[in-house]
DODREN-997232 format. One record per residue (C-alpha): residue number from 1; x, y, z; residue in three letters. Coordinates in steps of 0.5 Angstrom, whole numbers. Layout:
! DODREN-997232
+-----+-------+-------+-------+---------+
: num :  east : north :    up : residuo :
+-----+-------+-------+-------+---------+
: NUM :     X :     Y :     Z :     ALA :
...
+-----+-------+-------+-------+---------+
! end
This chain:
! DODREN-997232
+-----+-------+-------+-------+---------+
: num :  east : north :    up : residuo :
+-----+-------+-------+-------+---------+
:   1 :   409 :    38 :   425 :     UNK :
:   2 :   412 :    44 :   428 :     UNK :
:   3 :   408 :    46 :   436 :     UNK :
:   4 :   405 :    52 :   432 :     UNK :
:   5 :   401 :    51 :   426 :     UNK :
:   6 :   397 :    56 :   422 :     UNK :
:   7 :   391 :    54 :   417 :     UNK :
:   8 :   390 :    60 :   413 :     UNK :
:   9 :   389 :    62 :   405 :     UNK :
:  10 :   393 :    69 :   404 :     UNK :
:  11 :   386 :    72 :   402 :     UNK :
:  12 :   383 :    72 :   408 :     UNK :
:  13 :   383 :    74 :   414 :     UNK :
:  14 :   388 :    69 :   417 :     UNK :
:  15 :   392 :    75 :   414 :     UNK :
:  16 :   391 :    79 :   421 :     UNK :
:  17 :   393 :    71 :   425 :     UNK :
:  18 :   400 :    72 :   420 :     UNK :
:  19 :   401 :    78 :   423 :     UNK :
:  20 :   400 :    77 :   429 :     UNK :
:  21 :   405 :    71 :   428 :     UNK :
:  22 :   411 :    74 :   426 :     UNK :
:  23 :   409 :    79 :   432 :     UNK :
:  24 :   411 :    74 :   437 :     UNK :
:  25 :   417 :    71 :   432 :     UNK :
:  26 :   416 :    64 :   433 :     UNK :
:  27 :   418 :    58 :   429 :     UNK :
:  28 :   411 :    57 :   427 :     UNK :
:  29 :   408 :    52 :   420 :     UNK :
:  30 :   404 :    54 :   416 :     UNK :
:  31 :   399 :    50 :   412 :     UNK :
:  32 :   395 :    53 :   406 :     UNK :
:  33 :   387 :    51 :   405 :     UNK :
:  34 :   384 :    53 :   398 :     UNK :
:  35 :   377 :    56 :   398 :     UNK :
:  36 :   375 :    49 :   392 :     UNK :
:  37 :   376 :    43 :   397 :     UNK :
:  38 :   381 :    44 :   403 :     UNK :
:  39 :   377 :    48 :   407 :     UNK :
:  40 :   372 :    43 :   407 :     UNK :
:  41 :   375 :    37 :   407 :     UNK :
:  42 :   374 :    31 :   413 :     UNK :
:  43 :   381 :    33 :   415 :     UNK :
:  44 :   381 :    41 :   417 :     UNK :
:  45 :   373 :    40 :   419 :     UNK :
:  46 :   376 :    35 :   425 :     UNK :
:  47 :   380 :    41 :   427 :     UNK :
:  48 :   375 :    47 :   426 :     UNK :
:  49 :   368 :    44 :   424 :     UNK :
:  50 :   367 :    51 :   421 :     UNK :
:  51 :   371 :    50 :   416 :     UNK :
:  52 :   374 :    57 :   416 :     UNK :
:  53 :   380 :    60 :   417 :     UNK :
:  54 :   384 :    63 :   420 :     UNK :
:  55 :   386 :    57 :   425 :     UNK :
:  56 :   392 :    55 :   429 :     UNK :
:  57 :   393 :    50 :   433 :     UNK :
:  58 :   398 :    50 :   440 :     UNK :
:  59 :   400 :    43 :   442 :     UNK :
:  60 :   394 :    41 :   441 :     UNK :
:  61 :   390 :    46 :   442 :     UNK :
:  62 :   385 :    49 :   437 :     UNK :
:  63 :   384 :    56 :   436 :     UNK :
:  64 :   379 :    60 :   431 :     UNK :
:  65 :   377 :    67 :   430 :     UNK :
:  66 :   382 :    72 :   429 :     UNK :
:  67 :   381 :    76 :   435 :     UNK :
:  68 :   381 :    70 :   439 :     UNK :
:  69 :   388 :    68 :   436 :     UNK :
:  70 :   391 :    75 :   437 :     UNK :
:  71 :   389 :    74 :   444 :     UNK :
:  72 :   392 :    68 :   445 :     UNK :
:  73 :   398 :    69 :   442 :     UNK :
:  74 :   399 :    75 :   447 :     UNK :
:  75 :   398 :    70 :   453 :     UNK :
:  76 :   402 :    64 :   450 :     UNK :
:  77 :   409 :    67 :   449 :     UNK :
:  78 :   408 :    73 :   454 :     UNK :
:  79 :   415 :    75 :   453 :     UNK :
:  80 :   413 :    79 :   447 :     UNK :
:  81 :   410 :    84 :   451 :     UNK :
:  82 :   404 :    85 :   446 :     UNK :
:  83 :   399 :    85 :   452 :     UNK :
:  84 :   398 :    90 :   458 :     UNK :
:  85 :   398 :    86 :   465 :     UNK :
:  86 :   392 :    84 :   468 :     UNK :
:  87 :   390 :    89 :   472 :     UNK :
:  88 :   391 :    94 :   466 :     UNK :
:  89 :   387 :    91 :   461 :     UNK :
:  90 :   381 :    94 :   461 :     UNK :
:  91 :   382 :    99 :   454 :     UNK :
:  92 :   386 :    93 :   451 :     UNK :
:  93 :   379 :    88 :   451 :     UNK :
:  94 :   375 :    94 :   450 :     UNK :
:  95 :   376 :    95 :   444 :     UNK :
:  96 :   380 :    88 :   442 :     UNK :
:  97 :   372 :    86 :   442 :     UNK :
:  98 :   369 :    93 :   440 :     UNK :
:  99 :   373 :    91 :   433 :     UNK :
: 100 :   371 :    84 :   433 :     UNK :
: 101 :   364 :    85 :   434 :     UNK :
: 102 :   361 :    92 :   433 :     UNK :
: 103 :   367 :    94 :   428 :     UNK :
: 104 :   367 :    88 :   424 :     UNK :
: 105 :   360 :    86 :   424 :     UNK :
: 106 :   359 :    94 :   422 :     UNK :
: 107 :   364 :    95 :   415 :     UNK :
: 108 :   362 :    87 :   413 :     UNK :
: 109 :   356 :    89 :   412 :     UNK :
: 110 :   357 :    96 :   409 :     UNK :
: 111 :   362 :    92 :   404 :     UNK :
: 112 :   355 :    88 :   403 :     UNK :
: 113 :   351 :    94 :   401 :     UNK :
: 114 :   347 :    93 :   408 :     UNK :
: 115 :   345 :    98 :   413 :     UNK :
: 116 :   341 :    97 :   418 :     UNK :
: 117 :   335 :   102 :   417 :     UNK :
: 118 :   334 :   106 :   423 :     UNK :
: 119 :   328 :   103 :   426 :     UNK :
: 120 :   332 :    96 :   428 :     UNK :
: 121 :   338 :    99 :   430 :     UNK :
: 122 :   337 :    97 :   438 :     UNK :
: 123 :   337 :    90 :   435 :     UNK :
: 124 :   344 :    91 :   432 :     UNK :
: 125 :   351 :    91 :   436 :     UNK :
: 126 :   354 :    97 :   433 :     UNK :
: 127 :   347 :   100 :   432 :     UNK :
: 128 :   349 :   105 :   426 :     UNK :
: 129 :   355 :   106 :   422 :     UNK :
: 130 :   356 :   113 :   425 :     UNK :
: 131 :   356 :   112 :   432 :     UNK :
: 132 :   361 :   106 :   431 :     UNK :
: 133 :   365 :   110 :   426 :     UNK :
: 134 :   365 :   116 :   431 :     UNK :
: 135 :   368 :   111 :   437 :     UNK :
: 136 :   373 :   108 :   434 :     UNK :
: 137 :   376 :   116 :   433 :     UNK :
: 138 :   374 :   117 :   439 :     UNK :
: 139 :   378 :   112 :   441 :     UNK :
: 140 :   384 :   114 :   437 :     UNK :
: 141 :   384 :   121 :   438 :     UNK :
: 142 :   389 :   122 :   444 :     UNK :
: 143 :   393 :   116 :   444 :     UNK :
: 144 :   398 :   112 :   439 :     UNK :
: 145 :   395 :   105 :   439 :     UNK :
: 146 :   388 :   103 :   441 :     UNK :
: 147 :   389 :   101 :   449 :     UNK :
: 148 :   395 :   106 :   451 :     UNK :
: 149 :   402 :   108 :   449 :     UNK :
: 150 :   404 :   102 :   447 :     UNK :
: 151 :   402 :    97 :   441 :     UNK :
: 152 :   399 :    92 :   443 :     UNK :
: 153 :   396 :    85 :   441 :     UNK :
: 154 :   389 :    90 :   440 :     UNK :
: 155 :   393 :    93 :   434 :     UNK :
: 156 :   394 :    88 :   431 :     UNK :
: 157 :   387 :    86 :   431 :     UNK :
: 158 :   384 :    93 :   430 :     UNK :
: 159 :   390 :    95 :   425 :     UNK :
: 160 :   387 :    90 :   421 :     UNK :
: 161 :   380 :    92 :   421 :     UNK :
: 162 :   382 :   101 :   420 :     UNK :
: 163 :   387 :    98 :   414 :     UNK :
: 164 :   382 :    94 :   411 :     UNK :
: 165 :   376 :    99 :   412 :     UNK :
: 166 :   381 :   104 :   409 :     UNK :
: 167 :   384 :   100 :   403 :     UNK :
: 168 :   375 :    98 :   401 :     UNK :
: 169 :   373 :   105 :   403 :     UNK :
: 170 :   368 :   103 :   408 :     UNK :
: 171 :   372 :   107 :   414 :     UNK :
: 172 :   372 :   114 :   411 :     UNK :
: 173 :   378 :   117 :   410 :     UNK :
: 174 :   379 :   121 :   416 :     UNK :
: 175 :   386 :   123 :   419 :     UNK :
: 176 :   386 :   120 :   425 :     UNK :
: 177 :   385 :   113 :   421 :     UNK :
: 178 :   390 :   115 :   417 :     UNK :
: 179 :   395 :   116 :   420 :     UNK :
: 180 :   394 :   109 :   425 :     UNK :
: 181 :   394 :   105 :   419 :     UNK :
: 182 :   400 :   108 :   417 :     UNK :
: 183 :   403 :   107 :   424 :     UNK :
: 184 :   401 :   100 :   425 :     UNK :
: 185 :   403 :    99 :   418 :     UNK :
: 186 :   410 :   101 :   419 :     UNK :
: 187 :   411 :    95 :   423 :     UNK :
: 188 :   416 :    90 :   421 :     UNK :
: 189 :   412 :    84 :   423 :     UNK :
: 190 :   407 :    86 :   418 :     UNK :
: 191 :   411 :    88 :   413 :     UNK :
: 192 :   413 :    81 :   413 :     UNK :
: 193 :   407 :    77 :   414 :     UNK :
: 194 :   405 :    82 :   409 :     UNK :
: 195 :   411 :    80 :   404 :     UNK :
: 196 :   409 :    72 :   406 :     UNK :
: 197 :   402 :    72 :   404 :     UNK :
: 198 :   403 :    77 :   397 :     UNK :
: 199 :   408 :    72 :   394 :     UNK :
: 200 :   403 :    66 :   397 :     UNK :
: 201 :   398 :    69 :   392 :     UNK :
: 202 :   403 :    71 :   386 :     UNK :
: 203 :   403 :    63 :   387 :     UNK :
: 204 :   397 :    61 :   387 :     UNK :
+-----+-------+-------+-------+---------+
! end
């Protein structure tokens, strides 16, 4: 078994992790795990009880969420420069856990048909979907990627969330979207990670 092994099914966000590993451009195993019975079975609940993917595992290590994954990576194989150095990582954990907490919690629940009604709204991480969507523009507006000039592991995780916002159209299809998906898309690791898991798909 190779040191680097991804559990994913291509329709889910394990997706995020395989771009996220061919960013970094390492050898890496990928296992695949279908939502009927693997997923579930005793084997893949030894490495994450939850049963959901993604997950990867690094010389024995286990590392679930995609966001986490995505961060991991970064700190893991540093030589692929997709983290700012520590004292400049301020913007890059903000809005890294922005998109893992508010953002995403906000476009599932969209997706789901929920909006929280305006009297719980303190109760909800990102409060409503207005304010959240007008700090992520906010925050997009005058720079390239999320955390500065240069791509980082943050894009990968928040690139994800704004083209899958775009794509179920849970984020409105403003131009400063727009035109950070297309940015971030054009990347070759996702072109390729996205090559990968369409014809795993075609498979299935």
């Amino acid at each position: 078994m190779s040191d680097l092994v991804l559990y994913t099914n291509p329709m889910s966000r394990g997706r995020i992790a395989r771009w996220m590993l061919e960013e970094i451009e390492v050898p890496y195993e990928t296992k695949i795990l279908d939502y009927g019975e693997s997923l579930k079975s005793d084997e893949f609940l030894a490495i994450n009880p939850l049963g959901k993917v993604p997950t990867i595992t690094h010389k024995g290590k286990v590392i679930t969420e995609a966001a986490a994954i995505c961060a991991y990576l970064a700190d893991a194989f540093p030589e692929n420069n997709l983290a700012p150095a520590l004292d400049q990582r301020a913007d890059y954990y903000r809005w890294l856990f922005f998109a893992a907490g508010p953002l995403e919690s906000c476009l599932v629940g969209r997706a789901l048909g929920f909006d929280v009604p305006q009297e719980k709204q303190r109760m909800a991480g990102y409060g409503n979907y207005t304010d959240m969507l007008a700090t992520l523009e906010l925050a997009l507006k005058n720079t390239p990627y999320i955390a500065g000039d240069n791509f980082s592991a943050a894009d990968v995780y928040v690139g994800a969330q704004v083209i899958w916002g775009l794509h179920f159209e849970t984020i409105e299809q403003r131009p400063v979207f727009e035109n950070y998906a297309k940015r971030v898309a054009e990347r070759p690791a996702y072109v390729r990670a996205n090559e990968i898991d369409d014809a795993l798909m075609a498979e299935s």
